[in-house]
N, C-alpha and C positions, 0 to 999 in steps of 0.2 A: 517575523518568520516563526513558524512551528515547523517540530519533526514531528514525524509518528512513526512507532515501530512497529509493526503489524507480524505476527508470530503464528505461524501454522502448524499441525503433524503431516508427514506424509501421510497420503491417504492415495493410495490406490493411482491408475493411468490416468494422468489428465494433464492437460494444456495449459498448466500454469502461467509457460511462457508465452503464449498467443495473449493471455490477460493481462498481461505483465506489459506488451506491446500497446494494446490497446489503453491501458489506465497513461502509460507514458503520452502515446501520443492524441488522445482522446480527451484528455482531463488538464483545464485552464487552471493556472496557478501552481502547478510542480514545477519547482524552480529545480530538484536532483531528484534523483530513484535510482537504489538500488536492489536488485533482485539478489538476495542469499540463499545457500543452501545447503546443510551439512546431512550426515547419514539418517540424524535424527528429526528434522523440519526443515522449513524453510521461513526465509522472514524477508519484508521489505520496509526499504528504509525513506519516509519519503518526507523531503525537505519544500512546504509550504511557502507560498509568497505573503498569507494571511490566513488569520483563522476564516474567514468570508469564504475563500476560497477552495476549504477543506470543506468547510460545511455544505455549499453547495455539493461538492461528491459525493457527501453522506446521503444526500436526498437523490441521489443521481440513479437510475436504471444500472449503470456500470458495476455502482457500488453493492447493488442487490446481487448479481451476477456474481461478482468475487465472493462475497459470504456464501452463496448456497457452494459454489466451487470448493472451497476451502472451510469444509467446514471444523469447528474448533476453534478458528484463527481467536487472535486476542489482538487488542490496538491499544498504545499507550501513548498519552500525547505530551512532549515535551516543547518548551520554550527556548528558541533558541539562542545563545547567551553569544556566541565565537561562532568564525568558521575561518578559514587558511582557503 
């Protein structure tokens, strides 16, 4: 399993949440997602069934859609060691 934390700015009216819908229910291999968001950005946290499975979204139409959306964002990718 991999996480990835994905880090935005607010940036003006836009439908985060409708995207946030669609990468959940749209994209094979998210085993968790969670949508965050404080005064200063927002960030999602998304818990992988494999690297295979991430990579495939990177190539995905979805994934082009969230970056022009959000633009700024940063992704950083972790290995995931524990989980409860």
């Amino acid at each position: 399993m991999i996480a990835v934390i994905m880090k935005y700015p607010i940036v003006g009216d836009r439908d985060k949440d409708e995207l946030f819908q669609r990468f959940v229910k749209d994209t094979p291999g998210v085993i968790h997602a969670y949508q965050l968001e404080s005064p200063d950005g927002g960030a999602t946290v998304t818990i992988w069934e494999s690297q295979a499975a991430r990579d495939a979204y990177m190539g995905s139409i979805l994934r082009t859609e969230v970056d022009t959306a959000l633009p700024g964002l940063t992704r950083e990718i972790y290995s995931v060691l524990g989980s409860k």
